[in-house]
BAFI-124283 format. One line per 2 residues: number of its first residue (from 1); their letters; for each residue z, y, x of C-alpha. Coordinates in steps of 0.001 Angstrom, whole numbers. Layout:
NUM) a) Z:Y:X | ...
This chain:
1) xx) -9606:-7774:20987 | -7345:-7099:23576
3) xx) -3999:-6521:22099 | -2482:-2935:22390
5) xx) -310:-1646:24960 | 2183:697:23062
7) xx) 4820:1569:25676 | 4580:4798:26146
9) xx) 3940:5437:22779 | 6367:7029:19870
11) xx) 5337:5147:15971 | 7005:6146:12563
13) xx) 6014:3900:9746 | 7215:4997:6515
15) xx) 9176:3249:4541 | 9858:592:7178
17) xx) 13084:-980:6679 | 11864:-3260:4343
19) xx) 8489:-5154:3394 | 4959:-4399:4353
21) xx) 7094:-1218:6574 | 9113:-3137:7864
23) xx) 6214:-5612:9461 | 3961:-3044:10465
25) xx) 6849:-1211:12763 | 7600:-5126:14035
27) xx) 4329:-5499:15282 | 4300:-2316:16865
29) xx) 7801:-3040:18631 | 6274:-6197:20332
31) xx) 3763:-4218:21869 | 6513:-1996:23579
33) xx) 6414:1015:21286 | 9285:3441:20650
35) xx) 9650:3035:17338 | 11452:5310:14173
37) xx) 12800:2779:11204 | 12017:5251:8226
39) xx) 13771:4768:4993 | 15180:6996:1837
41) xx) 18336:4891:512 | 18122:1744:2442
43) xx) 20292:2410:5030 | 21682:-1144:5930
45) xx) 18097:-2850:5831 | 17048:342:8086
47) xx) 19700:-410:10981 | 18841:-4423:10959
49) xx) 15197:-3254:11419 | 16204:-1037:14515
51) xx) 17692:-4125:15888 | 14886:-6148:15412
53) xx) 12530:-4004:17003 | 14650:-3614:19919
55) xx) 14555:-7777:20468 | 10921:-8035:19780
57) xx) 10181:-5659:22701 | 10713:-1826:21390
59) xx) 11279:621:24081 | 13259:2378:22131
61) xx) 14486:2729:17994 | 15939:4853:15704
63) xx) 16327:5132:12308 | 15748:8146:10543
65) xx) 16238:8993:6551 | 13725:11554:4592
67) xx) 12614:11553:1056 | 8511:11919:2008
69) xx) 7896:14106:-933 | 10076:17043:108
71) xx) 8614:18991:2560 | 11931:20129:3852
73) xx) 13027:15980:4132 | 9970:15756:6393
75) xx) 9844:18552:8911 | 13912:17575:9983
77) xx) 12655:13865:10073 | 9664:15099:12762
79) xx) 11994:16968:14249 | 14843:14292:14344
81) xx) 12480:11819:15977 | 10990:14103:18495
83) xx) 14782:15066:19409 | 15175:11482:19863
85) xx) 12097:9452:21119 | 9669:12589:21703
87) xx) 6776:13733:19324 | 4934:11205:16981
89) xx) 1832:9345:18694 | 1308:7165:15381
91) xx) 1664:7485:12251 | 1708:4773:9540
93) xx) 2225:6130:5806 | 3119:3279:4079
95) xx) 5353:4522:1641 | 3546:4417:-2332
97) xx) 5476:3385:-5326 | 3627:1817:-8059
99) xx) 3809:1537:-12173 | 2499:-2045:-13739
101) xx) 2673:-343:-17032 | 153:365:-19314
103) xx) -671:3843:-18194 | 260:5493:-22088
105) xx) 3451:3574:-21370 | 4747:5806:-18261
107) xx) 6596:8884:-18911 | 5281:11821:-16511
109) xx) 8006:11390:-14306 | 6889:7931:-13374
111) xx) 3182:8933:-13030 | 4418:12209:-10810
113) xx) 6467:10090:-8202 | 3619:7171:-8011
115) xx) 1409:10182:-6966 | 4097:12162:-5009
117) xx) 4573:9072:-3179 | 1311:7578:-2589
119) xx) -734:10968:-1630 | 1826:13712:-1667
121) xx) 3889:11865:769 | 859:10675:3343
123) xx) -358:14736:3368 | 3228:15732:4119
125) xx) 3615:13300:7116 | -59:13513:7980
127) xx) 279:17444:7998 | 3779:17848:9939
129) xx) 2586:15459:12733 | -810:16642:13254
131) xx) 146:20181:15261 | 1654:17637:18026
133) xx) -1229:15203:18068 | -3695:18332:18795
135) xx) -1660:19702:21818 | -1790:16300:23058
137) xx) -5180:15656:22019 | -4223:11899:20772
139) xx) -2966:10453:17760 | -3645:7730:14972
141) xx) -2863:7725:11816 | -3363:4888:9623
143) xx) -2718:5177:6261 | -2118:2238:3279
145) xx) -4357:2023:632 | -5035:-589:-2142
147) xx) -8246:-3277:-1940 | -11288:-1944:-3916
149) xx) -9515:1723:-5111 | -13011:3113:-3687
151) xx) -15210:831:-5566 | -14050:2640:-8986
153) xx) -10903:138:-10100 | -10450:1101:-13392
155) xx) -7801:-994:-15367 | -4777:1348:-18077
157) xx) -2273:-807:-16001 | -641:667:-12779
159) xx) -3440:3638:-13541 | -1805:6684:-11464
161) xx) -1656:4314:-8609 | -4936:3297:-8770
163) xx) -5782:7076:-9097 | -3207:8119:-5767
165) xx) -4697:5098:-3431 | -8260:6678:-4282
167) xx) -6566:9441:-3305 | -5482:8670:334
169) xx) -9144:7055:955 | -10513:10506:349
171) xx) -7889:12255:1998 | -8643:9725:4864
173) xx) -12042:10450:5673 | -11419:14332:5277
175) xx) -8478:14230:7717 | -10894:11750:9934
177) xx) -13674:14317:9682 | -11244:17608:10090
179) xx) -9794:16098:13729 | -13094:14292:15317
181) xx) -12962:16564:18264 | -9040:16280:18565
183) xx) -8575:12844:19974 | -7454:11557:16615
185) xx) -8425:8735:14815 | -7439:8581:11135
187) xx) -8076:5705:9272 | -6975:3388:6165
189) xx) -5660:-377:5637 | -6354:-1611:2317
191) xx) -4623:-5067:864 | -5073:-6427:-2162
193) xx) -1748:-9289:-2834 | 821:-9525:254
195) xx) 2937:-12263:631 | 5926:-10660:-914
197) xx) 4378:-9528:-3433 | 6236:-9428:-7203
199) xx) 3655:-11116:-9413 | 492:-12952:-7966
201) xx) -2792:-13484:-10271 | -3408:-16855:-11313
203) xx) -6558:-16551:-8858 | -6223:-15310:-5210
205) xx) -9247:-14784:-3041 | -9330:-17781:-441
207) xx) -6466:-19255:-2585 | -3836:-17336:-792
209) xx) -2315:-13703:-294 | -2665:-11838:3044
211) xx) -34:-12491:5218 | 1425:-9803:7197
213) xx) -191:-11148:10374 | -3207:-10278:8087
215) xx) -2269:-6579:8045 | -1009:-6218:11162
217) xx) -3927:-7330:12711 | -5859:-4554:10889
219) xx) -3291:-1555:12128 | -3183:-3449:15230
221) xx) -6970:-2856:16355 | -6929:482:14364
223) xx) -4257:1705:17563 | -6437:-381:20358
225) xx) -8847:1521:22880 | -11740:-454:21269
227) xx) -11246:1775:18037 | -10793:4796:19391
229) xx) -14463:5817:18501 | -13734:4726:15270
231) xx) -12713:6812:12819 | -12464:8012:8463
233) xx) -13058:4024:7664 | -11191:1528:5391
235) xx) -10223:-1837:6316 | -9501:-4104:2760
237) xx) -7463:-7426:4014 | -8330:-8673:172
239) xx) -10283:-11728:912 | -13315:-11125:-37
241) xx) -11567:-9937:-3701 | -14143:-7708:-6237
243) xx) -11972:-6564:-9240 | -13579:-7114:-12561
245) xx) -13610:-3230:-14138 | -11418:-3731:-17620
């Protein structure tokens, strides 16, 4: 796969001033991309990021603050970055908290901001972008998932995320299906353990978690020209992993 020339395009990954984020908007950067550093409260991390992108090869980068799940937060953030770097060519929701409790454990408000997060947040983006992408008639948006969330994971533990990642698969394929004669491509990255993960299962698929390389790779060919027939699928970096239903 020939690796993708970004420069002339303008990527906002959510939640990218730290973690899986903050990777996905690197690897975009060395490909010459103009690049938005989104973040809620992590201001500091968010301004190292910027820098980073700019020595890895960014065009251009900004940072840009926005709570996803307010639709108000959102539109200024669109509007911020167009002001800034011009509109959004792709879009990478990557934002999703998550709840390791048992799920009679979690009081609503935990269970409403997994799902505001998770889904709420990937519509808002999804939705406030999309206007741009169809005057243009190109865009990609690749949204996060979680490894097997269409293959019916059922466990009480970390349930409403479980329940918002099956979610943004749906959502994915209805978005891909809505804008097939818009020159969009929507489609989904699925891990199952990254490398910074909190906790790690005494058993990993291929004894190992993914690696970020692992991910990027996945967005990576998602935003090449040999993808760009390719559209409403699911890419799980798991390793091969099939969850046991408990």
């Amino acid at each position: 796969m020939e690796s993708p020339d970004l420069t002339d395009r303008t990527v906002l990954v959510t939640g990218s001033a730290r973690g899986v984020g903050r990777e996905l908007l690197l690897s975009t950067a060395s490909r010459g991309a103009r690049t938005a550093v989104h973040y809620n409260s992590s201001d500091e991390a968010a301004e190292t990021v910027a820098e980073m992108a700019l020595e890895q090869g960014a065009t251009d980068a900004m940072t840009v603050q926005a709570d996803i799940t307010d639709p108000d937060d959102v539109t200024t953030m669109i509007d911020e970055i167009e002001a800034e770097l011009g509109p959004v060519d792709i879009l990478v929701n990557n934002v999703g908290d998550f709840a390791p409790t048992h799920w009679a454990e979690i009081p609503f408000e935990t269970w409403n901001r997994v799902l505001e997060t998770n889904l709420n947040g990937t519509y808002l983006c999804s939705k406030a972008v999309l206007p741009g992408m169809r005057d243009r008639e190109y865009g990609r948006i690749v949204n996060i998932g979680y490894a097997s969330s269409e293959k019916g994971l059922v466990s009480p533990k970390n349930f409403p995320y479980f329940v918002a990642k099956t979610g943004v698969i749906m959502f994915t394929r209805m978005l891909a299906a809505d804008t097939q004669d818009d020159g969009i491509t929507v489609n989904a990255v699925s891990p199952y353990v990254v490398e910074n993960s909190d906790e790690f299962p005494d058993e990993l698929p291929r004894g190992k978690a993914a690696t970020f390389d692992d991910l990027s790779g996945a967005l990576l060919y998602f935003l090449s020209e040999q993808a760009a027939y390719v559209s409403g699928q699911n890419i799980e970096v798991d390793g091969g992993w099939l969850p046991e239903t408990v």
